[in-house]
Each structure stands twice: as C-alpha cells, then as structure tokens.
C-alpha positions in Angstrom: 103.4 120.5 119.1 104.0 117.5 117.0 101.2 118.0 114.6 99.6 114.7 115.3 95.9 116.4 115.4 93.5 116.2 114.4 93.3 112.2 114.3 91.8 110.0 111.3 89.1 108.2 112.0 87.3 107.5 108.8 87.4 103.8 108.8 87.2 102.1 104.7 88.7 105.5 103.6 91.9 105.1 105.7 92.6 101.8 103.7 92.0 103.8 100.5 95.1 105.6 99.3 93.6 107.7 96.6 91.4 109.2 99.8 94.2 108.3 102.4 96.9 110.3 100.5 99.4 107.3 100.7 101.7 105.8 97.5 99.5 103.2 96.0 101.8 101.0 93.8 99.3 99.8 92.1 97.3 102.6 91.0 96.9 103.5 87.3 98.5 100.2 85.9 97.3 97.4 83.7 100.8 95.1 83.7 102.6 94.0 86.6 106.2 91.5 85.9 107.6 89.4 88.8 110.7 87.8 88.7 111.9 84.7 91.0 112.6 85.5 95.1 109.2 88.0 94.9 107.2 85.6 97.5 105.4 87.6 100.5 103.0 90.2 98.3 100.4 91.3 100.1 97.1 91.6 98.1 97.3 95.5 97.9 100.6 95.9 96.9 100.0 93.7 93.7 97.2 94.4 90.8 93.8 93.2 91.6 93.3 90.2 89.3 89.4 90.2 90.7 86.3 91.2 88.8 87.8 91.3 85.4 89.0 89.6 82.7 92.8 89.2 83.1 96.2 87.2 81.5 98.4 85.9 83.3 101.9 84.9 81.7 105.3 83.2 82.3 108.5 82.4 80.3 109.9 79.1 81.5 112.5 76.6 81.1 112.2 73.0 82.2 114.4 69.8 81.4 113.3 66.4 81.9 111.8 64.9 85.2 112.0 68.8 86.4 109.2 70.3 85.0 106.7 70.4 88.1 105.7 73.1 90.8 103.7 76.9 91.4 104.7 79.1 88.8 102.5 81.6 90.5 99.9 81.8 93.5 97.9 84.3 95.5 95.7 83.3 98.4 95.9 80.2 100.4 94.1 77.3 101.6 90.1 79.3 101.8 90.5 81.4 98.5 93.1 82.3 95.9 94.8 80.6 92.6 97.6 78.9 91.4 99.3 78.6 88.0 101.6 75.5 88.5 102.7 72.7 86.8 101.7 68.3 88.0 103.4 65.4 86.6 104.6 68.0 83.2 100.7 69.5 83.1 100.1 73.1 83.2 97.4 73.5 85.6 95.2 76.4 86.9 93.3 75.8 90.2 90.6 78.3 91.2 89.9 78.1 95.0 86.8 79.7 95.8 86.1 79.9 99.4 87.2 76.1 100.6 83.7 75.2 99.6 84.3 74.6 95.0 87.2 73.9 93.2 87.8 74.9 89.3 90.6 73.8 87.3 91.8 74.1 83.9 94.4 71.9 82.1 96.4 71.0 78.9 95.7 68.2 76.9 99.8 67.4 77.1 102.7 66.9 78.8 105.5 69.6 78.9 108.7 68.0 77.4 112.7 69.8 78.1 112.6 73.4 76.5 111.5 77.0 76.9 108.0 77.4 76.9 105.8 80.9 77.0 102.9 79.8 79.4 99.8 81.9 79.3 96.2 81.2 81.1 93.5 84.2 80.0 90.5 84.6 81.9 87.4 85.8 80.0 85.0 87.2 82.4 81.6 86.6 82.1 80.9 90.1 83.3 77.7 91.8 86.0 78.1 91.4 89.6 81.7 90.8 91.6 81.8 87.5 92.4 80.6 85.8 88.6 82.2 83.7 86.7 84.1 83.3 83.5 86.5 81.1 81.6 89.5 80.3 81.6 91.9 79.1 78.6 95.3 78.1 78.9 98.6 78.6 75.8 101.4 76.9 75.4 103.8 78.8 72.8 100.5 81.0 71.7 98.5 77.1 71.1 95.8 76.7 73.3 95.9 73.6 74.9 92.9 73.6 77.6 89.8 75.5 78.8 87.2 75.3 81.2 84.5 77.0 83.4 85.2 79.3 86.8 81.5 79.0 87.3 81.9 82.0 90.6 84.9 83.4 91.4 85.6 85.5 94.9 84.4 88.8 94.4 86.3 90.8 96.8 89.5 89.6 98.8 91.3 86.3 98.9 93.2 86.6 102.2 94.1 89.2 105.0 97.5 87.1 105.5 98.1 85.0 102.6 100.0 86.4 100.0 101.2 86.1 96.0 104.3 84.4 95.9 106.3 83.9 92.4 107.8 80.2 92.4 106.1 78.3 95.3 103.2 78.4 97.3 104.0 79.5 100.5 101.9 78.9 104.1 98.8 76.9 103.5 98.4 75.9 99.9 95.5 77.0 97.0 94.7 73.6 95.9 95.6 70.1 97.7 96.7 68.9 94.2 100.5 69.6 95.3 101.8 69.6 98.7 102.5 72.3 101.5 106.0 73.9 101.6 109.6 73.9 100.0 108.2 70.6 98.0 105.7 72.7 95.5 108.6 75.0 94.8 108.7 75.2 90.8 111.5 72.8 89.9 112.5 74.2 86.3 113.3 78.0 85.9 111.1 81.3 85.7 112.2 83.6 83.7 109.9 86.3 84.6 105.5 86.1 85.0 103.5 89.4 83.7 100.2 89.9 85.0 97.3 91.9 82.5 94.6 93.0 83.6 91.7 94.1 81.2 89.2 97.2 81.4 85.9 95.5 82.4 86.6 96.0 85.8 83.3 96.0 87.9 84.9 95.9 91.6 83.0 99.5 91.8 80.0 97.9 92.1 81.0 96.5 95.5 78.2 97.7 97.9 79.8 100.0 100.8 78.5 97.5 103.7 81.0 94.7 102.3 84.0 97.3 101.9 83.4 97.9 105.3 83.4 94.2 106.3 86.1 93.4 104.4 88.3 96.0 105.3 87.4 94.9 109.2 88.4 91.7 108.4 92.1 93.1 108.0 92.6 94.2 111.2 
C-alpha cells in the first residue's frame, strides 16, 4: 500500500549515493569555499581531502595581538587536521590516529594586514594511508614545509566534523585549547578547498569499506 517493499539491505552500498540513488553534494567537484558560521560538516557532506594531493586556502585579516586560532579543522582528538594560527604562526597539525603528530610551520610571525594563506599537500602517491608533504604560502611566498610521513587513509571521525573558524568538541592537536578559546581571533574571509586528480581511495579493499562504514552506525 505504501510502497515501502521491497526493503534495502545491501549494507556499504546503502552509504554510497551514486549506488543508493541519494543527492551526493560532493560528487563530481574538485573546489569546495566555506565561509565563517559553517561549523558542524559531517565528513560526507564535504570533499574528501584523503588520498590525494590537495590545497587548502584562506583570505584573512588580522590586527595586532589578534592574529591566533583554527582557520580550519576536520576530525577531532584521534584523527583529523587543523590549519590555525599560535602566537602569529601559521600552523598545520596532522593528527594521525592519537598515536603521531606532523606539523608544518612558517619561519615568521604574521604582522596586522590581509594575508592569502595557503598549505598544499603533495602526495607521495600508492596505497591510502601514505604520506606526502606539506608546504605552507603566505601571499604566494612559501614560508615552511615538512613531512606527513602516513596520513589516515580512510575516515577521520564518525562524529567529529569540519568546522570553519574553531575547532569544535575534542580538538586535532593539543597545541591550542578545547572550545570557544581556539576560535580564530582575526577575520576569515572565505577558505577554498582543491583537491587534485591522483586520487587512489579506489584502491580501498572492500573488507575496510565494510568496517568503516560499520563504524558509522
């Protein structure tokens, strides 16, 4: 009567939308731009930053003794990353797992202005889960690199989420503190994410979808 038959029950094809036959807002695109209040993103409703070589970039202003906080983070205290800023230092923090620790940052303070801030990570390429590195730009100058020597290969949280100006819930990196306080004191213009085509999430073996799509329920 209410056309509720037959039931679905595939299992990691359901949380496919492609197969599903839901909207999938990030299907098909390369460039995502947040703007400030966009806190709450669940990992499949933003682009997939994993597996690939990536850019990620913001147009700020900051004035003097307000230059520090989370531009922008995904994940949370046992895997994810954070673009923010400590003492006036742009600084990356790769989180992977609780266990290692990565970060990458300028040579310089930040000083009042408008600055186009830009960390691209180079991908070392193979299996999910390697590494790559990561250089940051200030105003198109690089000003620091370093080694992500592994990098999580398939999801950074089931409840954690990407939040534009702050790290919300339980933080990436213990290098700023939990709550309102890491909130980015200066002002965001907006923060574009790239992604690039080397993509090799296919290469995920079908026993850890299925483990990690469990892991969402």
């Amino acid at each position: 009567k209410y056309n509720v038959f037959p039931l679905d029950d595939r299992v990691y094809e359901r949380f496919n939308p492609a197969i599903a036959g839901r909207p999938d807002l990030p299907a098909g695109r390369t460039t995502m731009t947040f703007y400030p209040g966009m806190t709450n993103l669940m990992e499949m409703t933003v682009l997939n930053v994993k597996n690939r070589s990536h850019t990620i970039t913001a147009e700020v202003d900051v004035s003097e003794g307000k230059t520090d906080g989370v531009i922008l983070a995904q994940g949370g205290r046992f895997a994810g990353w954070s673009l923010y800023v400590k003492d006036g230092i742009i600084k990356y923090a790769y989180n992977w797992f609780d266990m290692d620790y990565y970060y990458v940052e300028a040579a310089k303070k930040l000083s009042a202005g408008t600055y186009n801030i830009r960390y691209h990570f180079d991908f070392d390429g193979g299996q999910p889960g390697s590494g790559g590195t990561g250089t940051l730009y200030i105003n198109d100058k690089k000003v620091g690199e370093g080694r992500i020597e592994k990098t999580v290969p398939f999801i950074f949280s089931a409840d954690e989420t990407m939040d534009v100006g702050g790290d919300l819930a339980l933080p990436v990196t213990d290098d700023y503190p939990e709550g309102e306080k890491n909130q980015f004191k200066g002002t965001i213009h907006w923060v574009r994410v790239d992604l690039e085509d080397d993509d090799v999430s296919h290469l995920e073996p079908d026993e850890s979808k299925y483990h990690r799509i469990m892991a969402r329920q």
